[in-house]
PDBQT receptor file of N, H, CA, C and O in Angstrom, charges set to zero:
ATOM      1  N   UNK A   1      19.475 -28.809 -30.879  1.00  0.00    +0.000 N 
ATOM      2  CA  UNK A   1      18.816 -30.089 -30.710  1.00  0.00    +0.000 C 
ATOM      3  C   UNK A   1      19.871 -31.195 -30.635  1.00  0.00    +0.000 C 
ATOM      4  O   UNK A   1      20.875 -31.275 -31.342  1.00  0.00    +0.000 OA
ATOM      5  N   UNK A   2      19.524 -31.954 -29.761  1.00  0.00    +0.000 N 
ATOM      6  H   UNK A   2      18.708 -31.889 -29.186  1.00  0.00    +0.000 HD
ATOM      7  CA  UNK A   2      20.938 -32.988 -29.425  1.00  0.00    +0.000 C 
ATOM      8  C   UNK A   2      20.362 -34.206 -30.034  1.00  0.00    +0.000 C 
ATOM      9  O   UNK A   2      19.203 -34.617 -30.097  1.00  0.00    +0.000 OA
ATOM     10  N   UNK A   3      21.949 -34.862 -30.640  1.00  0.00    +0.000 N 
ATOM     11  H   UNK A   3      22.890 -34.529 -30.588  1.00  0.00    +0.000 HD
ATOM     12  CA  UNK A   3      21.607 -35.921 -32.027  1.00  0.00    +0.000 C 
ATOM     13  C   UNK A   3      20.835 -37.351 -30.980  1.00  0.00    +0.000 C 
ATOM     14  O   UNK A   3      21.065 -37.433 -29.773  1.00  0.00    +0.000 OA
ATOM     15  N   UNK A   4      20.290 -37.962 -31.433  1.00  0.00    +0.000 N 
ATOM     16  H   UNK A   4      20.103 -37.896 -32.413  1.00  0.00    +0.000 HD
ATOM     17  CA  UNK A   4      20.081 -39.404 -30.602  1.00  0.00    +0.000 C 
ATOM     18  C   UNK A   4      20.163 -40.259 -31.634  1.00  0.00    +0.000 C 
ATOM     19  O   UNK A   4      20.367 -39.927 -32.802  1.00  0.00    +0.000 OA
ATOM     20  N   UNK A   5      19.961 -41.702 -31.104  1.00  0.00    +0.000 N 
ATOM     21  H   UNK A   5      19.795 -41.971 -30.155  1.00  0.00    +0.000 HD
ATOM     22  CA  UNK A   5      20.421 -43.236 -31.563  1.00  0.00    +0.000 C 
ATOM     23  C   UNK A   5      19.295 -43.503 -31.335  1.00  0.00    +0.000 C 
ATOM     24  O   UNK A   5      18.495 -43.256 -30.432  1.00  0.00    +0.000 OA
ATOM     25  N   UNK A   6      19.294 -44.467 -32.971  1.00  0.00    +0.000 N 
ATOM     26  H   UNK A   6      19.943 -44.667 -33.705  1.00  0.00    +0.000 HD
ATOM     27  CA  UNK A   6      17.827 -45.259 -33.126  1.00  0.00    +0.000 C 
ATOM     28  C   UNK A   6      18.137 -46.386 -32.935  1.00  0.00    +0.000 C 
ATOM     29  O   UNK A   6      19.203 -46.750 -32.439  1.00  0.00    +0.000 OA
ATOM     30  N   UNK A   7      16.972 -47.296 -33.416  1.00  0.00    +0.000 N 
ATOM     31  H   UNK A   7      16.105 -47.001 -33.818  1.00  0.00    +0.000 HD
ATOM     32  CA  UNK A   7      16.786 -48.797 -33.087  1.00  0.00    +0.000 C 
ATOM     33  C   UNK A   7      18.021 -49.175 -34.218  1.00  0.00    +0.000 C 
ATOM     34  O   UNK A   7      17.808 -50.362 -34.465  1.00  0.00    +0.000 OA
ATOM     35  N   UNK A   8      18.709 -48.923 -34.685  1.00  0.00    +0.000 N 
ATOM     36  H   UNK A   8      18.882 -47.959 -34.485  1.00  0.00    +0.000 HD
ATOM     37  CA  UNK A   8      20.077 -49.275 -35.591  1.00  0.00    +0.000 C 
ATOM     38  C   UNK A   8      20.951 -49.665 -35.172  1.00  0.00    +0.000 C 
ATOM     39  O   UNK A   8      21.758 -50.471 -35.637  1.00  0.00    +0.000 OA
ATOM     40  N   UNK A   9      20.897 -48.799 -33.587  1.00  0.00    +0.000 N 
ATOM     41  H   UNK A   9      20.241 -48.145 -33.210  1.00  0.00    +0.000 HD
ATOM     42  CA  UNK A   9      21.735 -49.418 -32.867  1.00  0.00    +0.000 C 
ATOM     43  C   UNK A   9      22.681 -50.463 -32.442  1.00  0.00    +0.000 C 
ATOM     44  O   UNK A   9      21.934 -51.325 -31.980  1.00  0.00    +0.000 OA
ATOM     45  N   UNK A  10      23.665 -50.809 -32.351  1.00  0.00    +0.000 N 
ATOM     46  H   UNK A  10      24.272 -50.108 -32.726  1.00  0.00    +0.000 HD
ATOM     47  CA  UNK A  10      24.124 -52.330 -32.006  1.00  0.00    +0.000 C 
ATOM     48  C   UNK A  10      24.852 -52.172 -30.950  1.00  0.00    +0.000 C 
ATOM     49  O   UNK A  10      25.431 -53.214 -30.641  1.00  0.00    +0.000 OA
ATOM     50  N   UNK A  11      25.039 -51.379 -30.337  1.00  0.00    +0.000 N 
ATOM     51  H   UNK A  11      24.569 -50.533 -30.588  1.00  0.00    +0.000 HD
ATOM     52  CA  UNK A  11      25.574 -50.933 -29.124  1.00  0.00    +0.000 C 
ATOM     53  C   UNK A  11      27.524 -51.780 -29.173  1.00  0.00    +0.000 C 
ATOM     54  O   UNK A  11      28.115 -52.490 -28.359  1.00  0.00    +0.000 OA
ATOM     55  N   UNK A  12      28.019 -51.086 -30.845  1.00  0.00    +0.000 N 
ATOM     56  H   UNK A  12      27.539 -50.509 -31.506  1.00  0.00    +0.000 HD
ATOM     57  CA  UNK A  12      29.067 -51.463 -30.586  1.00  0.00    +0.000 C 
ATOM     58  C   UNK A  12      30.399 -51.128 -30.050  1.00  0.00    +0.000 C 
ATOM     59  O   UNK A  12      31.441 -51.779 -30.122  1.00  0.00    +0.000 OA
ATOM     60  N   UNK A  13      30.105 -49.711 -29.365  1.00  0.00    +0.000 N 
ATOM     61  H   UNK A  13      29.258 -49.182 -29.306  1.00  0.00    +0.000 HD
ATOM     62  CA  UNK A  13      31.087 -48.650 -28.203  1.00  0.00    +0.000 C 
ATOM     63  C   UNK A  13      32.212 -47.452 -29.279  1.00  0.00    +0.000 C 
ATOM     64  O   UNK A  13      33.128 -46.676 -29.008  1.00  0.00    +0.000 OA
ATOM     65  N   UNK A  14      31.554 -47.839 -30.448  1.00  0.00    +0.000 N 
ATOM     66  H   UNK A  14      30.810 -48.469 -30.667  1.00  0.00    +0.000 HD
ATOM     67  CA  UNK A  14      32.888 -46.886 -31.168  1.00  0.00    +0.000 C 
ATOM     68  C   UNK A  14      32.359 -45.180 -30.686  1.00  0.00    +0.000 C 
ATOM     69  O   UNK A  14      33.232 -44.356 -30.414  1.00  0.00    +0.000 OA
ATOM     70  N   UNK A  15      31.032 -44.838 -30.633  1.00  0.00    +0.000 N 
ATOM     71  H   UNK A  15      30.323 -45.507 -30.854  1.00  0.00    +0.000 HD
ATOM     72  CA  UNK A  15      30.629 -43.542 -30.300  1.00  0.00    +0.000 C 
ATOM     73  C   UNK A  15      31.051 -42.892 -28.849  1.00  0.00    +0.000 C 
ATOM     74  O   UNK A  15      31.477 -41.756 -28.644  1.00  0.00    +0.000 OA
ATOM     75  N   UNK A  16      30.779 -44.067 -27.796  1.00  0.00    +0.000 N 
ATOM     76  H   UNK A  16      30.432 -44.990 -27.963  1.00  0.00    +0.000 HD
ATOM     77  CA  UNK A  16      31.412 -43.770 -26.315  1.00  0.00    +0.000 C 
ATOM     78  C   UNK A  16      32.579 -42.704 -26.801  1.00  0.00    +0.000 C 
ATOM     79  O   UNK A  16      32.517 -41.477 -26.877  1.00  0.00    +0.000 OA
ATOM     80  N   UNK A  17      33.765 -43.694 -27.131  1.00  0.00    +0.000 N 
ATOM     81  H   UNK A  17      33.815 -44.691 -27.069  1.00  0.00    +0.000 HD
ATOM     82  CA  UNK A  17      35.301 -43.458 -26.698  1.00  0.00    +0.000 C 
ATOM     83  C   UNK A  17      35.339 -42.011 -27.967  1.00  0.00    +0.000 C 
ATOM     84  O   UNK A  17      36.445 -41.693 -28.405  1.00  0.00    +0.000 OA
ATOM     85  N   UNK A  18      34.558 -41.536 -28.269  1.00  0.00    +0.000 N 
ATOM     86  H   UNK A  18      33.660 -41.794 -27.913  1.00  0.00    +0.000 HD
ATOM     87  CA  UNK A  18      34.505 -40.521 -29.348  1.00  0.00    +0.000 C 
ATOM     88  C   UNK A  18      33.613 -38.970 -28.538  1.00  0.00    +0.000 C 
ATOM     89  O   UNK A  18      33.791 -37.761 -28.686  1.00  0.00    +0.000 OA
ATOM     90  N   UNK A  19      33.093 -39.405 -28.078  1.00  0.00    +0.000 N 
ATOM     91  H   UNK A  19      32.948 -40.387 -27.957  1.00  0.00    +0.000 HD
ATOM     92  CA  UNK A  19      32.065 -38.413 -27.609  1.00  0.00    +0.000 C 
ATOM     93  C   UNK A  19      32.949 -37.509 -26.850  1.00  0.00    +0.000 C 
ATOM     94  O   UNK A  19      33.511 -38.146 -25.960  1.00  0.00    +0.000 OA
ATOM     95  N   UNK A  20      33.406 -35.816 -26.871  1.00  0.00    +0.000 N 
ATOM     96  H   UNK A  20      32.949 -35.298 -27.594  1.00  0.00    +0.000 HD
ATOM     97  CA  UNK A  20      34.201 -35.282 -25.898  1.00  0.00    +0.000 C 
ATOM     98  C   UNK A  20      33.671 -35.081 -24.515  1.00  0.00    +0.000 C 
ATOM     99  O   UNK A  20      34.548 -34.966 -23.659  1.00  0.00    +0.000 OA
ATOM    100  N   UNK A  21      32.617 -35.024 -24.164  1.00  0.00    +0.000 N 
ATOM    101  H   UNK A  21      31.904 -35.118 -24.860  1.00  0.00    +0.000 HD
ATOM    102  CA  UNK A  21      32.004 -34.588 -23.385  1.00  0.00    +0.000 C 
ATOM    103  C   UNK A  21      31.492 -35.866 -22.832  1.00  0.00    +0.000 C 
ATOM    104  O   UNK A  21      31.021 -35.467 -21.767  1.00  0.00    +0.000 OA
ATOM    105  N   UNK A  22      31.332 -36.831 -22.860  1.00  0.00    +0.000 N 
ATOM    106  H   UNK A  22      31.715 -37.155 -23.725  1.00  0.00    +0.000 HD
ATOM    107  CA  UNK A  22      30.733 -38.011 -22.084  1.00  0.00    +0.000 C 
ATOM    108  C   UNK A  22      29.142 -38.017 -22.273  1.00  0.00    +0.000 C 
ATOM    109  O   UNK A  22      28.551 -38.594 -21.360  1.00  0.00    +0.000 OA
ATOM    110  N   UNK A  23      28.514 -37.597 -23.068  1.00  0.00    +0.000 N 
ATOM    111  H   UNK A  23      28.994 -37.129 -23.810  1.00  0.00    +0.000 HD
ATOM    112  CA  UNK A  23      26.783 -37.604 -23.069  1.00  0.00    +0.000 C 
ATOM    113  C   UNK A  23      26.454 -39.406 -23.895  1.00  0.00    +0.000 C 
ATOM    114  O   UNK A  23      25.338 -39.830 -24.192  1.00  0.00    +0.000 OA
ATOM    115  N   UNK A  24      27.121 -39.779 -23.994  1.00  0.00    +0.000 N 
ATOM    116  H   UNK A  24      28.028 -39.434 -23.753  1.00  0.00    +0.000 HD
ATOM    117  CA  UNK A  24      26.608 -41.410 -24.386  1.00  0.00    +0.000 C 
ATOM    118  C   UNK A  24      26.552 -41.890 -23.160  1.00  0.00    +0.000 C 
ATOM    119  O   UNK A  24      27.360 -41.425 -22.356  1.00  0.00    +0.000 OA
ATOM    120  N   UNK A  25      25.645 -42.879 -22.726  1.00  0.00    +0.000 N 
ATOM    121  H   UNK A  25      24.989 -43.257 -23.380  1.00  0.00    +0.000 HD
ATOM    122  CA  UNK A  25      25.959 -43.386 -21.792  1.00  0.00    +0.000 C 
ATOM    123  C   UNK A  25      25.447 -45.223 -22.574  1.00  0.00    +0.000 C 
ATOM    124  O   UNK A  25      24.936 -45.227 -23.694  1.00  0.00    +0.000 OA
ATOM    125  N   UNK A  26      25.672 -46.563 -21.831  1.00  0.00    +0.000 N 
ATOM    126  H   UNK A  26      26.087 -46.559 -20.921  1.00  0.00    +0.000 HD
ATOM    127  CA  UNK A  26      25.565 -47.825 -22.716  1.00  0.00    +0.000 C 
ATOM    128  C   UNK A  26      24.547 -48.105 -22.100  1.00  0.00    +0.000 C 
ATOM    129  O   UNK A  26      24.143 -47.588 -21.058  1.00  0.00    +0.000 OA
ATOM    130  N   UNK A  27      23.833 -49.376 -23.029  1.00  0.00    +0.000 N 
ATOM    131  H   UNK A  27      24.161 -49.796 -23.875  1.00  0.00    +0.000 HD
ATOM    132  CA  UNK A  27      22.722 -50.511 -22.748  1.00  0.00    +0.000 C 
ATOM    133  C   UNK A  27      22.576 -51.092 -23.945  1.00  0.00    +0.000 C 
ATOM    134  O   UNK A  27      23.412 -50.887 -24.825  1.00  0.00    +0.000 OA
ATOM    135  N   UNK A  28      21.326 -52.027 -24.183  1.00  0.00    +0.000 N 
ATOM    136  H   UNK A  28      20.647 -52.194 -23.468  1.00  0.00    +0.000 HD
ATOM    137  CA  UNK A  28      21.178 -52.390 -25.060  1.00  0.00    +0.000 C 
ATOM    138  C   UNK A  28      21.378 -51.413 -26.489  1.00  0.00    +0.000 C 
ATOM    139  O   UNK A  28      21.983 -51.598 -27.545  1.00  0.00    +0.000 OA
ATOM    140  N   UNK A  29      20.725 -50.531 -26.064  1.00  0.00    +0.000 N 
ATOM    141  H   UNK A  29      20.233 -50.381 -25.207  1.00  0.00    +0.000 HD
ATOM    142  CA  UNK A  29      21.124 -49.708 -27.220  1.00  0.00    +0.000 C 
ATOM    143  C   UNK A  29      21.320 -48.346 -26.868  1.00  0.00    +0.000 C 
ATOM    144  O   UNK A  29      20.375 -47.760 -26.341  1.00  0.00    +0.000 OA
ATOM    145  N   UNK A  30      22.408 -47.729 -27.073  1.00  0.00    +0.000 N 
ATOM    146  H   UNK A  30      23.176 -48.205 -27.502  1.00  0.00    +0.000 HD
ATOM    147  CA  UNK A  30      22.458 -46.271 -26.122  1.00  0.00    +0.000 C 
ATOM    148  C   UNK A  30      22.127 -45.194 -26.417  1.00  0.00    +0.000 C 
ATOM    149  O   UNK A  30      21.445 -44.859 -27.385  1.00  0.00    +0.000 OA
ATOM    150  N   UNK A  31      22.775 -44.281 -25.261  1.00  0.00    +0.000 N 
ATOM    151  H   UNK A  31      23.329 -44.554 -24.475  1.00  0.00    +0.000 HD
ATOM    152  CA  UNK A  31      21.517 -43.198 -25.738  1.00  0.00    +0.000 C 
ATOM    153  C   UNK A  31      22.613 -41.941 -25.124  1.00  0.00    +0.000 C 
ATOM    154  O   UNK A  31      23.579 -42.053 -24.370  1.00  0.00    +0.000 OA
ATOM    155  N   UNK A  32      21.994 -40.686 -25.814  1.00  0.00    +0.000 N 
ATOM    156  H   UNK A  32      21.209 -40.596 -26.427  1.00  0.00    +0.000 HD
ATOM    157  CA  UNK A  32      22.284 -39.252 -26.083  1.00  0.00    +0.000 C 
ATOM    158  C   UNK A  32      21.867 -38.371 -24.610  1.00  0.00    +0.000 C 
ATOM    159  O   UNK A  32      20.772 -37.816 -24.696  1.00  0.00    +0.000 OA
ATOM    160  N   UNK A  33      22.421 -38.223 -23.605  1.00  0.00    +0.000 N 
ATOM    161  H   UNK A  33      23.311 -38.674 -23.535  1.00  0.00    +0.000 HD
ATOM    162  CA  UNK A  33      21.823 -37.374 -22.519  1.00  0.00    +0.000 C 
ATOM    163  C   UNK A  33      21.785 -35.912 -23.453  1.00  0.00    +0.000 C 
ATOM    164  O   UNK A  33      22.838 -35.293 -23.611  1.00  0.00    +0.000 OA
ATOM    165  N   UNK A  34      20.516 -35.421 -24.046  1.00  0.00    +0.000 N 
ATOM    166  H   UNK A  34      19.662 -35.924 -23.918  1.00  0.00    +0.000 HD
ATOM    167  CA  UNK A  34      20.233 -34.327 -24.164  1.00  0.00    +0.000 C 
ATOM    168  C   UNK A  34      20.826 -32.626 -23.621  1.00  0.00    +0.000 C 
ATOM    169  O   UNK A  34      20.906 -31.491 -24.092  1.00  0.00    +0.000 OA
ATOM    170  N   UNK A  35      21.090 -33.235 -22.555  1.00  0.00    +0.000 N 
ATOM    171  H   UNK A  35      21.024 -34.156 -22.172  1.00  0.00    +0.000 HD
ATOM    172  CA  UNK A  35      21.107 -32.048 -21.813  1.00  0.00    +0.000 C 
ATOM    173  C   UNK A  35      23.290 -31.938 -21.694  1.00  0.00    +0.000 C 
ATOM    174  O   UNK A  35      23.914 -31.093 -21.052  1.00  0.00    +0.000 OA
ATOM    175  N   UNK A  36      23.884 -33.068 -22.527  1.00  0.00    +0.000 N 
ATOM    176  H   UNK A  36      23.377 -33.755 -23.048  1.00  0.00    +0.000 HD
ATOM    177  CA  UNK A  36      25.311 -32.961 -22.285  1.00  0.00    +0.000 C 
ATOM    178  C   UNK A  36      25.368 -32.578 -23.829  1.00  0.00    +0.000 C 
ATOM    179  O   UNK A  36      26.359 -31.931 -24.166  1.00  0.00    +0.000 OA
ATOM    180  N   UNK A  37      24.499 -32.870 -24.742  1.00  0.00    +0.000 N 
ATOM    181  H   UNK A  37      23.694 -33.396 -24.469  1.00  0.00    +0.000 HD
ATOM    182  CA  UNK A  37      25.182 -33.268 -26.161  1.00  0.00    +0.000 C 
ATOM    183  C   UNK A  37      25.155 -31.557 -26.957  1.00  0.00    +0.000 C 
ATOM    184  O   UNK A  37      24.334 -30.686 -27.245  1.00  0.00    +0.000 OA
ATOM    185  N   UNK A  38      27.020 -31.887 -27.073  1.00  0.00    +0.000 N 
ATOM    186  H   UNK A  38      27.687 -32.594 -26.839  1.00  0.00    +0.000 HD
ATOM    187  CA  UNK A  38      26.911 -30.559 -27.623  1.00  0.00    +0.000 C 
ATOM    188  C   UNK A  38      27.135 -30.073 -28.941  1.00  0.00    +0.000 C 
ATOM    189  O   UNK A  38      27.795 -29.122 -29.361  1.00  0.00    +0.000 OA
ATOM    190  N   UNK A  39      26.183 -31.254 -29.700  1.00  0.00    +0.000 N 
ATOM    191  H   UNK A  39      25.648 -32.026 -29.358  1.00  0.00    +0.000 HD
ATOM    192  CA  UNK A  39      25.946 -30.759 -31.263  1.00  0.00    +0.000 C 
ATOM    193  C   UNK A  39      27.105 -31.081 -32.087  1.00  0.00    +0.000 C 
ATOM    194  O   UNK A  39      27.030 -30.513 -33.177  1.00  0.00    +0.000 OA
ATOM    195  N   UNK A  40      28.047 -31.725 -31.958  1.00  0.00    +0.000 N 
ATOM    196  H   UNK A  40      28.107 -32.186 -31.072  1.00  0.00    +0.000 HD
ATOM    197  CA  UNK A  40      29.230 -31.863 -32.489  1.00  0.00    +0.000 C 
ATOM    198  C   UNK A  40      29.489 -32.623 -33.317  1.00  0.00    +0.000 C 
ATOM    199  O   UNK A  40      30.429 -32.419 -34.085  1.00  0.00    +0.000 OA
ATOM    200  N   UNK A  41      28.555 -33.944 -33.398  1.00  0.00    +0.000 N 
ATOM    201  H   UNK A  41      27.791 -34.110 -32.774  1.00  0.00    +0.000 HD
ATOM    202  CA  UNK A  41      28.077 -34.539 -34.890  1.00  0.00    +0.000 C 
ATOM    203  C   UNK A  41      29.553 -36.151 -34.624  1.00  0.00    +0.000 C 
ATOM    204  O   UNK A  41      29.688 -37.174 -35.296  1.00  0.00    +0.000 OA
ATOM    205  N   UNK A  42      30.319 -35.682 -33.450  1.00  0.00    +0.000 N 
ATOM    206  H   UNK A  42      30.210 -34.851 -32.905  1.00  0.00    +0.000 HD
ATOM    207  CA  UNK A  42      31.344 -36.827 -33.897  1.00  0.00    +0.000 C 
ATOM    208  C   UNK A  42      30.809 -37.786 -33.703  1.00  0.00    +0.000 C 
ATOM    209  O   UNK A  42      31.555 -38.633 -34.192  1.00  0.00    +0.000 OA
ATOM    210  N   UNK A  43      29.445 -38.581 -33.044  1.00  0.00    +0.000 N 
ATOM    211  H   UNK A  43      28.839 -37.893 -32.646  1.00  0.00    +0.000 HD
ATOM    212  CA  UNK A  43      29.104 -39.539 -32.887  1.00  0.00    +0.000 C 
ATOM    213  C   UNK A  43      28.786 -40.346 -33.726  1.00  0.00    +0.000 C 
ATOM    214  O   UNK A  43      28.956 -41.564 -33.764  1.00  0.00    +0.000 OA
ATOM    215  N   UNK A  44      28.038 -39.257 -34.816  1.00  0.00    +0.000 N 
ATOM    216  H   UNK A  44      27.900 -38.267 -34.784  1.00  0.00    +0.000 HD
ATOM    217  CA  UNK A  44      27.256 -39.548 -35.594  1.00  0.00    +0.000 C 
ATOM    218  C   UNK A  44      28.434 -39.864 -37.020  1.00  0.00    +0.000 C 
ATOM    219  O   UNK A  44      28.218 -40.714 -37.883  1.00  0.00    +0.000 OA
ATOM    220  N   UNK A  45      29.350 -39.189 -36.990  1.00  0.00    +0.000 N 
ATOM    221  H   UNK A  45      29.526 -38.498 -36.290  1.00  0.00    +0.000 HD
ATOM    222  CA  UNK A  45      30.679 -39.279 -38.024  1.00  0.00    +0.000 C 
ATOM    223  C   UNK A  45      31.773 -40.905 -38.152  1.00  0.00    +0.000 C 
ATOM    224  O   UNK A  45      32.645 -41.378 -38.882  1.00  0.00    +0.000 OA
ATOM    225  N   UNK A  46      31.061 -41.224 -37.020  1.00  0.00    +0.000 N 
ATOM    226  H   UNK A  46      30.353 -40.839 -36.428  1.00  0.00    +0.000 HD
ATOM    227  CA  UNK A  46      31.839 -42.378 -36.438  1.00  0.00    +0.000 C 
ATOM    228  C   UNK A  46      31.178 -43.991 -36.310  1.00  0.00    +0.000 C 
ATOM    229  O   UNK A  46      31.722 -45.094 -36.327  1.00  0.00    +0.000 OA
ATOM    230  N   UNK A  47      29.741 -43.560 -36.175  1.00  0.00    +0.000 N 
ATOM    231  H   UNK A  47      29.299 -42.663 -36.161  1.00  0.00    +0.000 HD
ATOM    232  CA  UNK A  47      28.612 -44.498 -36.222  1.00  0.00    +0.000 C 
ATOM    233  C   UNK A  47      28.616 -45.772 -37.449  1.00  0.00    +0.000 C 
ATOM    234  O   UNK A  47      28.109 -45.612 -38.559  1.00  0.00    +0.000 OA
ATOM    235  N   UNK A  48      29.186 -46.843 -37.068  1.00  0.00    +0.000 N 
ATOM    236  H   UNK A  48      29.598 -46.972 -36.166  1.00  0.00    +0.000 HD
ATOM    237  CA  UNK A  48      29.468 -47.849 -38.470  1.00  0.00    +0.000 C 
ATOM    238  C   UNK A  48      27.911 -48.247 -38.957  1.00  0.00    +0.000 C 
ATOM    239  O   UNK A  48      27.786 -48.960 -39.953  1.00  0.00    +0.000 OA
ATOM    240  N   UNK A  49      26.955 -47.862 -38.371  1.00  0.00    +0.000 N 
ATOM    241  H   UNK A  49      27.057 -47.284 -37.562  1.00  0.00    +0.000 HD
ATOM    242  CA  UNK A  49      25.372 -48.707 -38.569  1.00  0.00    +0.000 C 
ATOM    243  C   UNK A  49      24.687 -47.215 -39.001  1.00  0.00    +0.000 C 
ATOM    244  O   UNK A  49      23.513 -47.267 -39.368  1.00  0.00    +0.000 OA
ATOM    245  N   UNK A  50      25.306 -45.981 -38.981  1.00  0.00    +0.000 N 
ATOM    246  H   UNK A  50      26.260 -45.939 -38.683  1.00  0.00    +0.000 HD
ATOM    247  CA  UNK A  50      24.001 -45.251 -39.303  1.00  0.00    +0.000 C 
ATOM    248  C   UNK A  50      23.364 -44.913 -38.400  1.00  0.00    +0.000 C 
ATOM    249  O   UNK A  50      22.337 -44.378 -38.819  1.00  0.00    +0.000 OA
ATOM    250  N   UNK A  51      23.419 -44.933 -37.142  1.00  0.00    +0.000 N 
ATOM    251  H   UNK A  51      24.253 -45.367 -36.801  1.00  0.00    +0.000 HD
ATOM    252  CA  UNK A  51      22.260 -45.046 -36.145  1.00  0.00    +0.000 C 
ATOM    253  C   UNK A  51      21.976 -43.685 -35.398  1.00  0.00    +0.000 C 
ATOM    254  O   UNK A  51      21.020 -43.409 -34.673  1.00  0.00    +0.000 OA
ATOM    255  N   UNK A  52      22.849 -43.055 -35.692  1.00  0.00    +0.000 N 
ATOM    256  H   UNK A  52      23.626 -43.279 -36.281  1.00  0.00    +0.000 HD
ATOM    257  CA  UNK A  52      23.041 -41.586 -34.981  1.00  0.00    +0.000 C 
ATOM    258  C   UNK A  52      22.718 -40.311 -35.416  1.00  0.00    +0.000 C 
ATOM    259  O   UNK A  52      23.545 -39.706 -36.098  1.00  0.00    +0.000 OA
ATOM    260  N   UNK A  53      21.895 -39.916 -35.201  1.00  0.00    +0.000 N 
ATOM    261  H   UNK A  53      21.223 -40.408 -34.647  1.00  0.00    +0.000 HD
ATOM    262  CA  UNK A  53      21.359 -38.417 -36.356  1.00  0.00    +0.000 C 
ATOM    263  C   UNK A  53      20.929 -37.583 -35.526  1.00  0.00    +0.000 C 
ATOM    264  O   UNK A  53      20.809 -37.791 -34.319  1.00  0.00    +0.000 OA
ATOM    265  N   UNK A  54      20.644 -36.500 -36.151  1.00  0.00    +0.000 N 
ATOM    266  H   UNK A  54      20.741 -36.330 -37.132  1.00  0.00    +0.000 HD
ATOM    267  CA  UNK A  54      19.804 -35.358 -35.504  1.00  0.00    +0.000 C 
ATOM    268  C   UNK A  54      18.360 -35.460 -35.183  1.00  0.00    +0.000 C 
ATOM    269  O   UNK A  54      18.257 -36.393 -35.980  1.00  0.00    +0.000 OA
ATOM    270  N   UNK A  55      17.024 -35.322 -34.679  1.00  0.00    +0.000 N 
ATOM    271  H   UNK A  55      17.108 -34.564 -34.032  1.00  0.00    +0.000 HD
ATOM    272  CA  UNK A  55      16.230 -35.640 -34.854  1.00  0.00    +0.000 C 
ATOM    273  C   UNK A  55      15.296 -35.013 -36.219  1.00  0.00    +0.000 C 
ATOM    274  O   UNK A  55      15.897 -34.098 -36.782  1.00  0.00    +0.000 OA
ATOM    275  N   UNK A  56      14.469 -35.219 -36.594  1.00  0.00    +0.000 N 
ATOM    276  H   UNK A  56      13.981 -35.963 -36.137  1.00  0.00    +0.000 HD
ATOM    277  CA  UNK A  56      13.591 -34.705 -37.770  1.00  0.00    +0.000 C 
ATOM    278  C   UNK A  56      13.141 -34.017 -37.314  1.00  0.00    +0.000 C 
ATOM    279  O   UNK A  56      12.312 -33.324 -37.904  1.00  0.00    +0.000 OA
TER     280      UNK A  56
């Protein structure tokens, strides 16, 4: 299951330049292409707001 970003979001780019694989992509608040994310948790290790998890 690939992690996604909640409304916690602040879209402040530290997860981009972290992600190995490129599955972040930006906007107001960004988001997890499912189908790139390969479970690796660095997004979420790196996330200063919390915003990044696995789903429930």
């Amino acid at each position: 299951m690939a992690y996604v970003i909640s409304d916690d979001c602040i879209a402040c780019g530290t997860c981009i330049d972290e992600c190995p694989v490129g599955a972040i992509s930006e906007g107001d608040k960004y988001v997890i292409n499912p189908d790139l994310c390969t479970e690796c948790g660095t997004c979420a290790s790196v996330c200063p707001n919390e915003a990044i998890s696995l789903p429930e």
